[in-house]
FIVO-217862 format. One record per residue: residue in three letters; chain; x, y, z of N, C-alpha, C in turn. Coordinates in pm, whole numbers, plus 50000, padded with zeros to 5 digits. Each point is the difference from the previous one (the first is absolute). Layout:
BEGIN
ATOM  type  mol    n_X    n_Y    n_Z   ca_X   ca_Y   ca_Z    c_X    c_Y    c_Z
ATOM   ala    A      X      Y      Z      X      Y      Z      X      Y      Z
...
***
This chain:
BEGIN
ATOM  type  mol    n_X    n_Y    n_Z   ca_X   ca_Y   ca_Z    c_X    c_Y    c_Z
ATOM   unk    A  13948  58201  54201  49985  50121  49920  49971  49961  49855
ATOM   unk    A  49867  50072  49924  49974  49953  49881  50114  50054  49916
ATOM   unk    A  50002  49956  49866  50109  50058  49910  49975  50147  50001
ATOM   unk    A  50119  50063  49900  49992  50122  49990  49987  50014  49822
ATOM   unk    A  49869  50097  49961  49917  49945  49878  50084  50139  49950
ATOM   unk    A  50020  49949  49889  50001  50133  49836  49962  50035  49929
ATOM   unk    A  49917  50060  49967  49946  50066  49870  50099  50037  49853
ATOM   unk    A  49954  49903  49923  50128  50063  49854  49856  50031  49920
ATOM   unk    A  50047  50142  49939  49868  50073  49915  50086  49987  49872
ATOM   unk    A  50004  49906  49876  50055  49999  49903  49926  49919  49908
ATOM   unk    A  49999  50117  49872  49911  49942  49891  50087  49870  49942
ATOM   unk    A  50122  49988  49962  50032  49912  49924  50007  49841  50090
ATOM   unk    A  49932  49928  49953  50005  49858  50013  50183  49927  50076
ATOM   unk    A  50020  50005  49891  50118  49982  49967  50138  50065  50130
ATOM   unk    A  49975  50144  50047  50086  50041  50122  49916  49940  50113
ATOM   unk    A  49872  49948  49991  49944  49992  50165  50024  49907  50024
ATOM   unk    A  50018  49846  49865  50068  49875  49985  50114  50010  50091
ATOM   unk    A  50107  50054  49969  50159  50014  50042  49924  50025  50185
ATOM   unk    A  49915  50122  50031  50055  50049  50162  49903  49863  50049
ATOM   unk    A  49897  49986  49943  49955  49857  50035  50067  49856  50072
ATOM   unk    A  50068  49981  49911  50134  49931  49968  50134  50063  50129
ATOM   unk    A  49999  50085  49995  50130  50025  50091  49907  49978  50164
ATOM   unk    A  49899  50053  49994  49964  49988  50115  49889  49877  50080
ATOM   unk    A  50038  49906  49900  49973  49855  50004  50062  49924  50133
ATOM   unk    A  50104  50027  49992  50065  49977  50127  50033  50029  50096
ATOM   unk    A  49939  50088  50024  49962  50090  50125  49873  49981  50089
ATOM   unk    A  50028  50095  50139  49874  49986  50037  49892  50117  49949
ATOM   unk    A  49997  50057  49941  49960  50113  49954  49852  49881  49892
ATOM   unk    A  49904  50117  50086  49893  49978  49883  49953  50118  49938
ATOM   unk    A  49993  49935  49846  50016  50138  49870  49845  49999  49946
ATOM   unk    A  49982  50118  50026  49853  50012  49875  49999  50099  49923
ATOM   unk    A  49944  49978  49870  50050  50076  49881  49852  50096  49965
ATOM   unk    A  50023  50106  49946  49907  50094  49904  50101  50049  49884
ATOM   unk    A  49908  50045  49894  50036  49977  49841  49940  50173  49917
ATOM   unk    A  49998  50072  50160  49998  50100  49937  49968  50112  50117
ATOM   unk    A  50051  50103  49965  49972  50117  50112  49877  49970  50089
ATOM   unk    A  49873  50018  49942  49890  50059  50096  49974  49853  50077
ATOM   unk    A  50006  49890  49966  49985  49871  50060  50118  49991  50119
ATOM   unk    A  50148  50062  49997  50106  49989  50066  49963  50113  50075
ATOM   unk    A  49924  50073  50043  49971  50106  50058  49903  49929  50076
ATOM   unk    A  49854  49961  49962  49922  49920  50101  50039  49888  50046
ATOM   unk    A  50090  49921  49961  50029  49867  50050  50078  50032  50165
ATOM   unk    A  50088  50079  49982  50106  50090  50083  49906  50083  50107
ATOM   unk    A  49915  50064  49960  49897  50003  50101  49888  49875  50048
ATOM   unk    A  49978  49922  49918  49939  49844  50071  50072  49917  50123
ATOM   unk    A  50158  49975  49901  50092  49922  50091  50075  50055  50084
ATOM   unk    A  50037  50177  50022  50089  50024  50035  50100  49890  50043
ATOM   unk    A  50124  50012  49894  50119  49936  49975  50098  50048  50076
ATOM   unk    A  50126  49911  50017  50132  50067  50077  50039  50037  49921
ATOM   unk    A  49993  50010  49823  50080  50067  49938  49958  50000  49879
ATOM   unk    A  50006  50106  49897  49983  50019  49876  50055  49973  49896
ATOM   unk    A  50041  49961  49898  50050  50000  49898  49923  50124  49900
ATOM   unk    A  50059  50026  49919  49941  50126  49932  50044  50029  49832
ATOM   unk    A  49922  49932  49905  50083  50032  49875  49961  50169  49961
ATOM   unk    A  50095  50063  49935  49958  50112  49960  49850  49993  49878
ATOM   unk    A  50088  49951  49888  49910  50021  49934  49852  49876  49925
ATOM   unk    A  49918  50014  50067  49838  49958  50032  49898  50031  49949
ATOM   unk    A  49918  49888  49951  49893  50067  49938  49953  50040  50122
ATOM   unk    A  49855  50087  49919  49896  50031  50108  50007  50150  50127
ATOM   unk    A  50143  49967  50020  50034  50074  50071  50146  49982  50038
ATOM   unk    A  50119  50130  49992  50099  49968  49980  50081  49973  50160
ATOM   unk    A  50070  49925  50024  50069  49936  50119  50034  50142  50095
ATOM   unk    A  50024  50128  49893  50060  50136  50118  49851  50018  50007
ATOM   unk    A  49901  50007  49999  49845  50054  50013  49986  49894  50109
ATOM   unk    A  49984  49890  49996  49953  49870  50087  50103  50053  50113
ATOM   unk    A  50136  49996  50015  50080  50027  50123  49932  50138  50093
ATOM   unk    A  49948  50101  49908  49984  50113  50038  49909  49966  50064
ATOM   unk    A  49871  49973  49965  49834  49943  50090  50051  49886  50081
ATOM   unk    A  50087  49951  50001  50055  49903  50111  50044  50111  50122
ATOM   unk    A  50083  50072  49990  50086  50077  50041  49899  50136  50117
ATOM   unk    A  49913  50017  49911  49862  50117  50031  49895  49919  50098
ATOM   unk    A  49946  49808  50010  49910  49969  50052  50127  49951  50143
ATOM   unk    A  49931  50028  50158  50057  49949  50100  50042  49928  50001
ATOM   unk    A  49899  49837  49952  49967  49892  50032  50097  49970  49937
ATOM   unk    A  50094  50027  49879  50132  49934  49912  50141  50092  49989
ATOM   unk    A  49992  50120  50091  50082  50078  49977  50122  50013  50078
ATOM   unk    A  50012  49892  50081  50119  49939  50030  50036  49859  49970
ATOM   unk    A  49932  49948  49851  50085  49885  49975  50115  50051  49932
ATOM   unk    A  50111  49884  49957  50101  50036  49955  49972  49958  49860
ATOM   unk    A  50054  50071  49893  49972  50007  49860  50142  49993  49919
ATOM   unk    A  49983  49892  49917  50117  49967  49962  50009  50024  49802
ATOM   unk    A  50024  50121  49981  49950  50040  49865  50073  49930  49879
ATOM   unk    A  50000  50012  49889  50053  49871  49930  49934  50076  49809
ATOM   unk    A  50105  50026  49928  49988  50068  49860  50086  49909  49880
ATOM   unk    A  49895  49954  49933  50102  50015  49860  50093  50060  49948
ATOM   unk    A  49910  50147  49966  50053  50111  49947  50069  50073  50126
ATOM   unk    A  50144  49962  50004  50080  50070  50114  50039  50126  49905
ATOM   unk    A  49914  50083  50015  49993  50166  49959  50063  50091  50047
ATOM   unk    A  50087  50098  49978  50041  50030  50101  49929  50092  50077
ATOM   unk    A  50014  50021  50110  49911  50041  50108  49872  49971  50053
ATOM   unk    A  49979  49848  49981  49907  49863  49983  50010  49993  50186
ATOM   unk    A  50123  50003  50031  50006  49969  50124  49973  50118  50107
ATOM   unk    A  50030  50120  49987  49952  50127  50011  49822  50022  49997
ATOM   unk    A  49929  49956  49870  49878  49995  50037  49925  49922  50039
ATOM   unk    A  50100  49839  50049  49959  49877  50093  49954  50064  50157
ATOM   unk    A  50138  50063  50011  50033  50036  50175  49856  50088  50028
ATOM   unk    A  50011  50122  49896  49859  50096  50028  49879  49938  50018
ATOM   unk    A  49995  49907  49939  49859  49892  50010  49938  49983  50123
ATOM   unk    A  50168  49954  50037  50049  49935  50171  49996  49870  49957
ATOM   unk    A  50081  49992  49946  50060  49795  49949  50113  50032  50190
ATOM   unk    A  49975  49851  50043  50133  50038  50086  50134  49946  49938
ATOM   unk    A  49983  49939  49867  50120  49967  49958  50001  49967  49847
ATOM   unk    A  50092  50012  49943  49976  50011  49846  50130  49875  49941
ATOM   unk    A  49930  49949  49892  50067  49885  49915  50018  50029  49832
ATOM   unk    A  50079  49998  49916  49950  50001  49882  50045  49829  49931
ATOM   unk    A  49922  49968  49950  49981  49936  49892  50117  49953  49896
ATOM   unk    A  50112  49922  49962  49935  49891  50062  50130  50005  50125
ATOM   unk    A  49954  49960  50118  50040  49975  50127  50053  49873  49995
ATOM   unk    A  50065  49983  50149  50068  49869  50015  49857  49975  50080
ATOM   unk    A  49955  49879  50000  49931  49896  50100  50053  50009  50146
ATOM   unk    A  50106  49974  50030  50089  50013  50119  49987  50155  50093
ATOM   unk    A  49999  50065  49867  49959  50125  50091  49886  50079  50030
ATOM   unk    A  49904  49928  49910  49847  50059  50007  49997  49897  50207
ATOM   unk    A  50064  49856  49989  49923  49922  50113  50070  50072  50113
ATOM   unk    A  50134  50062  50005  50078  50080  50155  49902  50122  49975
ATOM   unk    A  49967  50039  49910  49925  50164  50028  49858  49963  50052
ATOM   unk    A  49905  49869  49964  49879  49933  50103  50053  49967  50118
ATOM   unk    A  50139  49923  50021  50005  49956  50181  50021  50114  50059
ATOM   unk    A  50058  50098  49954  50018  50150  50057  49894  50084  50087
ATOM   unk    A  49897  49982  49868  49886  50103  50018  49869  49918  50085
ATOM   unk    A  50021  49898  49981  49867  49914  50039  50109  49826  50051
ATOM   unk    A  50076  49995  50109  50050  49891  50065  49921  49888  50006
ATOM   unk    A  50052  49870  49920  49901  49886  50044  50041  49962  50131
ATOM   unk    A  49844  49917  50053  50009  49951  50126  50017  50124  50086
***
């Protein structure tokens, strides 16, 4: 069985470093986009076992990208793992409407972003 691949859609360098990094040691293979409308076609290219999802994105914002994820067949049962700086309140409220299947804010433990991936998308 080939790995089970992820999509992380996050502009900053610097956070895709860290899930990079955590998921280094795994079997999980990660491929990255750096902004909404690219994390939207890539996700329709690769269909992934799972999403990562920053809220806020150039180009196009992470609840817009979930939504056209959410609306095309071909991606509308991956699992989407949403992920905000700005933990706003009711950030997570307009994650779920998106259809995030699960919501994180910023900054998170590492430990628990990787049980909420074996959850949603099981390696091996």
């Amino acid at each position: 069985m080939s790995a089970r691949t992820i999509l992380y859609v996050e502009d900053n360098e610097f956070n895709r470093k860290i899930v990079r990094d955590l998921l280094a040691r795994t079997s999980y293979r990660l491929i990255e986009a750096n902004d909404g409308e690219t994390g939207v076609a890539t996700a329709r290219q690769e269909r992934p076992d799972l999403i990562i999802m920053d809220i806020q994105l150039p180009r196009m914002s992470g609840l817009d990208a979930t939504r056209a994820l959410r609306a095309d067949p071909a991606t509308a049962h991956i699992p989407i793992i949403m992920i905000t700086s700005f933990a706003l309140s009711g950030d997570d409220q307009k994650a779920k409407e998106a259809g995030a299947t699960h919501y994180l804010a910023k900054p998170y433990s590492p430990r628990e972003l990787l049980e909420t991936i074996r959850r949603l998308a099981p390696e091996g």
